[in-house]
C-alpha positions as CSV (number, residue, x, y, z in Angstrom):
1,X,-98.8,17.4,55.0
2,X,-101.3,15.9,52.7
3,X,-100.6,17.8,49.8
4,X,-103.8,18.4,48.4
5,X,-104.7,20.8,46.7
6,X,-108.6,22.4,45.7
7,X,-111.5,20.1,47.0
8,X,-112.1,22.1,50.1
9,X,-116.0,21.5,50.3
10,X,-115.1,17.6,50.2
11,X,-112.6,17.9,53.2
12,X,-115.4,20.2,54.9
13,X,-118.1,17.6,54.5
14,X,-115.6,14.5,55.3
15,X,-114.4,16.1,58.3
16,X,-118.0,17.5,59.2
17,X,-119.0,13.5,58.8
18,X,-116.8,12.6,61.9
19,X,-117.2,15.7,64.1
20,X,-120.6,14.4,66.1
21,X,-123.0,11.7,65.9
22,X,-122.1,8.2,64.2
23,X,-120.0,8.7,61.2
24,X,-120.8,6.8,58.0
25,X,-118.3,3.5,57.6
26,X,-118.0,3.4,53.7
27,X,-117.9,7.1,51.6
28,X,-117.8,6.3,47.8
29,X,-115.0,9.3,46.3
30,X,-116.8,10.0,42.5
31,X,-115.7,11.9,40.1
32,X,-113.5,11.4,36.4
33,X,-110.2,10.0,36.5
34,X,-107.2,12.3,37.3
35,X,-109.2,14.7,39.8
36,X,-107.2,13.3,43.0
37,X,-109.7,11.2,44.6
38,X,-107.1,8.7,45.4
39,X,-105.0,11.6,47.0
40,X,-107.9,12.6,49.3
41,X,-108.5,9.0,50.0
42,X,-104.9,8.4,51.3
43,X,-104.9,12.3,52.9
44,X,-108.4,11.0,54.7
45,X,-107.4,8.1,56.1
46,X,-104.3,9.6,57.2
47,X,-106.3,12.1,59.0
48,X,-108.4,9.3,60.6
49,X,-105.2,7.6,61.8
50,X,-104.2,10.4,63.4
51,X,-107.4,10.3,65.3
52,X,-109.5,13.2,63.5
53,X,-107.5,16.3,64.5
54,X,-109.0,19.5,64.0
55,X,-106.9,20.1,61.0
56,X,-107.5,17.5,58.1
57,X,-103.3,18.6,57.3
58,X,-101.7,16.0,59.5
59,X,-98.3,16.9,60.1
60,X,-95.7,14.8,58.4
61,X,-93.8,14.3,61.4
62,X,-97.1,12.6,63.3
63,X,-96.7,8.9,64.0
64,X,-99.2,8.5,61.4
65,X,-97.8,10.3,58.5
66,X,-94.8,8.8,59.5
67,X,-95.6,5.1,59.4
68,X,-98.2,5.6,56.2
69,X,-94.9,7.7,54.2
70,X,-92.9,4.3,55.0
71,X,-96.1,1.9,54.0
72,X,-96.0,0.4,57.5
73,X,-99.5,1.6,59.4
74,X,-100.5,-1.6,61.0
75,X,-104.4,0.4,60.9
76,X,-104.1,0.9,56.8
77,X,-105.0,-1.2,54.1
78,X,-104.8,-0.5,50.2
79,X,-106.4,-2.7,47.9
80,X,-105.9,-2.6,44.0
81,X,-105.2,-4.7,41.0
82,X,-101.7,-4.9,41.8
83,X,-99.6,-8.2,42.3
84,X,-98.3,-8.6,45.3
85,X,-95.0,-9.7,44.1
86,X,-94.2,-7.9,40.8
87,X,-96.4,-4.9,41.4
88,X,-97.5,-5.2,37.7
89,X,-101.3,-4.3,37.0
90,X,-103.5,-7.2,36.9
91,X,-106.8,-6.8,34.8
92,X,-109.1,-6.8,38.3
93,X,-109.1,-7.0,41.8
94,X,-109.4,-10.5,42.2
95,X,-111.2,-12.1,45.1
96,X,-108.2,-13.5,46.8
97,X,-107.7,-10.0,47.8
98,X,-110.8,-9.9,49.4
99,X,-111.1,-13.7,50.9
100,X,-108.6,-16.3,51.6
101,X,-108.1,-18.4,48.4
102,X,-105.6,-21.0,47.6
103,X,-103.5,-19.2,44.8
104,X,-103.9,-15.9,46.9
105,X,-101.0,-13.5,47.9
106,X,-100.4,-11.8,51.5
107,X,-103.3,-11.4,54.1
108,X,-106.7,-11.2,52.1
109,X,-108.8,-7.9,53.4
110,X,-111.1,-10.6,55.6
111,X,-108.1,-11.5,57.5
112,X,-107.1,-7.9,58.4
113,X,-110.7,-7.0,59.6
114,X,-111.2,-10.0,61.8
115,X,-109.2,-8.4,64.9
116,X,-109.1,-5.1,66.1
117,X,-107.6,-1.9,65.2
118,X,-103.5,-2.4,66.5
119,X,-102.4,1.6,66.8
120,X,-105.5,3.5,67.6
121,X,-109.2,3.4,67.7
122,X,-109.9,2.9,63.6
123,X,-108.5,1.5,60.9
124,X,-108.8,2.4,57.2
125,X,-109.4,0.6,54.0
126,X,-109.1,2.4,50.6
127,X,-110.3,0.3,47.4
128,X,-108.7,2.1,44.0
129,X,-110.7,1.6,42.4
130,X,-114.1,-0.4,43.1
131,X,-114.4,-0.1,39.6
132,X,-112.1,-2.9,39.0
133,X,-113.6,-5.5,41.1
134,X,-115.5,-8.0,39.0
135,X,-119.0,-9.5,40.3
136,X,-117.4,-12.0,43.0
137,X,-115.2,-9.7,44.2
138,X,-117.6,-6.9,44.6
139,X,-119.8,-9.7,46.2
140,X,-117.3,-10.8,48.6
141,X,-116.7,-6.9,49.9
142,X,-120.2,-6.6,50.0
143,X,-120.6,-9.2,52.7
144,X,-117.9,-6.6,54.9
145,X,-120.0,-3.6,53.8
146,X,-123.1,-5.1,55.2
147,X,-121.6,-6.1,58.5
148,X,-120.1,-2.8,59.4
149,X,-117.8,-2.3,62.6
150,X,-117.6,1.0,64.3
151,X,-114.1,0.8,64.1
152,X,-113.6,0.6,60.3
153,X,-113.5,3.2,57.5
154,X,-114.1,2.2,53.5
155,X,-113.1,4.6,51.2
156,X,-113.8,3.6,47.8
157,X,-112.6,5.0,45.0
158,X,-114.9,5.3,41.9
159,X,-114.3,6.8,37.5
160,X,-117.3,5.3,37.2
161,X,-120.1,4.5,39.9
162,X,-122.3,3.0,37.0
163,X,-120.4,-0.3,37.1
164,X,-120.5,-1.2,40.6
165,X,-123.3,-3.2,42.0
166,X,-126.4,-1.3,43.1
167,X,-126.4,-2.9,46.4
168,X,-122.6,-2.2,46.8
169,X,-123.7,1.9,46.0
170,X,-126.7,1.9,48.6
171,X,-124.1,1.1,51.4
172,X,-121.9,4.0,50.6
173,X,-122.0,7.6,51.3
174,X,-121.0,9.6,48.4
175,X,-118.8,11.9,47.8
176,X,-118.6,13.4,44.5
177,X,-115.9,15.7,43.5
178,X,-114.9,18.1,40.7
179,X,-112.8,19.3,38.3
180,X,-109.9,22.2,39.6
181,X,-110.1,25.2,38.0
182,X,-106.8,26.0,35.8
183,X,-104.9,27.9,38.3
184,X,-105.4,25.4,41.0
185,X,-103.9,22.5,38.1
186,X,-101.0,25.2,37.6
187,X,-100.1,24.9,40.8
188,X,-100.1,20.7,40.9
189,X,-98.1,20.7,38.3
190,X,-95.7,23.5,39.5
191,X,-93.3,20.8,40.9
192,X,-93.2,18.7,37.6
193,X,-90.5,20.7,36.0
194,X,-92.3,22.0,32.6
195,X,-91.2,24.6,30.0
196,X,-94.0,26.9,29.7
197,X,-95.2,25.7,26.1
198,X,-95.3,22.4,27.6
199,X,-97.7,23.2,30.7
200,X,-99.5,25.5,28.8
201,X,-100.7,22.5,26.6
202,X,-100.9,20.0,29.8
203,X,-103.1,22.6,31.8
204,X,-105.2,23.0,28.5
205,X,-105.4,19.1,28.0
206,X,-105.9,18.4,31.8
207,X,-109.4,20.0,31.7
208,X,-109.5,20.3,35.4
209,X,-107.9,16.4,35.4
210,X,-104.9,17.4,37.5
211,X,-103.7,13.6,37.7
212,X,-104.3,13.2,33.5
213,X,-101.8,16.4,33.1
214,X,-99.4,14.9,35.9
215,X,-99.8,11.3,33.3
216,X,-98.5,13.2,30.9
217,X,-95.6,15.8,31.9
218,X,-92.1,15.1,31.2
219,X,-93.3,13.3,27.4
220,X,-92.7,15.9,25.6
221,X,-96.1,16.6,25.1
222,X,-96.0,19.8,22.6
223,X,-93.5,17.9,20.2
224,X,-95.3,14.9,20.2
225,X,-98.7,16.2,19.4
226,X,-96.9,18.1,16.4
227,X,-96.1,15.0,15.1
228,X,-99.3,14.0,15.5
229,X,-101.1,16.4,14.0
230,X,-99.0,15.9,10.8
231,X,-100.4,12.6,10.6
232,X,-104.1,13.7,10.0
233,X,-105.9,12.9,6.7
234,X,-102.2,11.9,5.1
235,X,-102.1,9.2,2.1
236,X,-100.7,5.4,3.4
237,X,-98.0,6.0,1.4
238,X,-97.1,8.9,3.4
239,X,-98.3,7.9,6.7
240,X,-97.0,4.8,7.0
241,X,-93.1,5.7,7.3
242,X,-93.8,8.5,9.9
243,X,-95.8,6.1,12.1
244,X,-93.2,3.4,11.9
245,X,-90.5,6.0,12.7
246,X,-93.4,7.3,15.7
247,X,-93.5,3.6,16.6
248,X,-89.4,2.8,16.7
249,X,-89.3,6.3,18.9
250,X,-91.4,4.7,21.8
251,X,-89.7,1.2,21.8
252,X,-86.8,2.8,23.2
253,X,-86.9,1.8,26.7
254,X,-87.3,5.1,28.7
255,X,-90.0,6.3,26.8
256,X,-93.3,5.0,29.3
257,X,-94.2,8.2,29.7
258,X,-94.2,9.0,25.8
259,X,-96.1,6.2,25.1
260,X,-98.8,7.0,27.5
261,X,-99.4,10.5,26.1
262,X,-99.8,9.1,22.3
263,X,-102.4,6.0,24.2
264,X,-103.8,9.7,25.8
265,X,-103.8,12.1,22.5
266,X,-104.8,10.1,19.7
267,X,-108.5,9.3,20.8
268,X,-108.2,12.5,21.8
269,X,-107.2,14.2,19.1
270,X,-109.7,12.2,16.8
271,X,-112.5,12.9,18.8
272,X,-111.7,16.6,18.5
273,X,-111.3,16.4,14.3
274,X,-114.7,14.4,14.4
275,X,-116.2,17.5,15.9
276,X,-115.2,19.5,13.3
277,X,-116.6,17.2,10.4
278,X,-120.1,16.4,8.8
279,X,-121.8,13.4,6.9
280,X,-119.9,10.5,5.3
281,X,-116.5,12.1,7.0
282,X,-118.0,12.2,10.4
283,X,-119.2,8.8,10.6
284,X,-115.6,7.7,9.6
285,X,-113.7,9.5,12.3
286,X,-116.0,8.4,14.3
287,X,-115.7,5.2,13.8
288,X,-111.4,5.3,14.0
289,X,-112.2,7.0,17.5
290,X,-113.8,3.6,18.5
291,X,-111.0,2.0,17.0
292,X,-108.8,3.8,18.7
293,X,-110.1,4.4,22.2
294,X,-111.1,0.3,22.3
295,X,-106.8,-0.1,21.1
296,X,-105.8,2.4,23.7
297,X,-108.0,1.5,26.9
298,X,-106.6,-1.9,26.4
299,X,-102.9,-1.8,25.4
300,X,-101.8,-1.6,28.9
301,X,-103.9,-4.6,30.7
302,X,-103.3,-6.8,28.1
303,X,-99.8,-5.9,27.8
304,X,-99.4,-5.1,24.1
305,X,-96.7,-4.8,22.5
306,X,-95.6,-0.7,22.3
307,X,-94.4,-0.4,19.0
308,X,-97.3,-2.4,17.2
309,X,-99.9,-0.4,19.1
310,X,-97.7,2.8,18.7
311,X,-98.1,1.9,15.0
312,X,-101.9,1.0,14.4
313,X,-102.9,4.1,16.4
314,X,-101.1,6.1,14.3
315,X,-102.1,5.0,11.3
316,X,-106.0,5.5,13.2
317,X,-105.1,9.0,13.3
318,X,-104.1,9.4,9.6
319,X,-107.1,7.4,8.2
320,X,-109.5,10.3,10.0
321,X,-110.4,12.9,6.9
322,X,-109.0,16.5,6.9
């Protein structure tokens, strides 16, 4: 079973797409981070796998379900900014992925479309996300976009469609998809093992961004944005020992998922006290957003060390006026 759960009207369309007449071979999935495009991507090509049934739920005990469960469908290929020996995040899908290059690892995506599909009558290649491609990457998958083969499906995953080359756009068919409505987030996160102040908070801070709540569950959300809060408009001499005790807590190993709610709240929770400000005090929360957001958005690509950056964001937090 695929899992999904809302985004009917994209299945309709997707599956509508391939019922009659000559399908489109590269759909664009938009739509803000967290909403399950990648889900639907990996729930669409398992459908197309399977050869299209009439239901888009292939059941798990199909041959395809089966071999793309185990990460073994001869027909599937995932490409994202992953190594392919550590599995650590790279800053961008490098072109190696795309075409054969000397420092490249495992069978670039050229290599892969240059036969023919080995289980069935398509294969499927999902790009999360296109986003991350830089020019000669995006370039190089370009050159497969224009040259399309009827027995190949691109899904490509896109937070923002903005960045990726016009010409790259133009070849795709989009898809744009929405945010859930709270119940339907409820019910994503009904598996996650929450005590109800906890996914009170996380539906609240989801805003329809299943996959941002599902980022955050099992941190301790409501504590940690109590402590948070405290922080706000506090004197350095009183901020400063609770951010180093916030920033020891997190260097703890065990506490990922801690330290990417505070790299989630605190922008957050800024951006929110900005809102609420005027003049002189405005313009200086708003500037410790930017602060912030820049410190956050790049803590984990660059590898930075928790604690430090645990640290400086707090103390972003309690330089933002009261």
């Amino acid at each position: 079973m695929t899992g999904l759960i809302g985004h009917d009207a994209q299945i309709a369309a997707f599956m509508a797409a391939f019922a009659g007449g000559r399908p489109h071979h590269a759909w664009l999935l938009v739509g803000q981070q967290g909403l399950g495009k990648a889900r639907f991507a990996r729930a669409a090509a398992t459908w197309l796998l399977a050869g299209a049934p009439p239901q888009f739920d292939v059941p798990e005990t199909s041959e395809a379900a089966r071999l793309m469960a185990a990460g073994s469908h001869l027909d599937y290929r995932l490409i994202e900014r992953t190594t392919g020996k550590t599995g650590k995040l790279r800053a961008e899908i490098v072109i190696g992925q795309i075409v054969r290059r000397p420092d490249s690892e495992g069978q670039p995506l050229r290599e892969f479309l240059s036969g023919t599909p080995m289980l069935g009558p398509r294969r499927v290649v999902v790009i999360d996300a296109a986003d991350d491609m830089n020019r000669n990457t995006a370039n190089a998958l370009l050159k497969s976009l224009e040259e399309p083969s009827e027995d190949t499906v691109f899904l490509l995953i896109s937070h923002s469609p903005g960045r990726l080359l016009p010409t790259i756009r133009s070849r795709c068919r989009t898809l744009r998809f929405s945010r859930l409505a709270d119940a339907e987030v409820r019910r994503v996160l009904a598996g996650a093992d929450l005590d109800g102040e906890d996914e009170d908070l996380l539906v609240d801070l989801a805003a329809g961004c299943p996959g941002r709540a599902l980022s955050l569950a099992g941190a301790g959300i409501t504590s940690l944005s109590r402590d948070l809060a405290a922080l706000v408009g506090q004197p350095v001499e009183r901020a400063n020992p609770a951010a180093l005790a916030l920033a020891k807590s997190l260097s703890a190993k065990g506490r990922e998922g801690r330290y990417a709610a505070l790299l989630d709240r605190v922008p957050a929770m800024i951006a929110t006290q900005a809102q609420q400000l005027h003049g002189a005090a405005r313009e200086k929360a708003i500037a410790e957003w930017e602060q912030a957001s820049r410190l956050a958005r790049e803590a984990m690509p660059l590898q930075l060390e928790p604690s430090q950056v645990a640290w400086r964001l707090a103390m972003h937090l309690a330089s933002v006026p009261n």
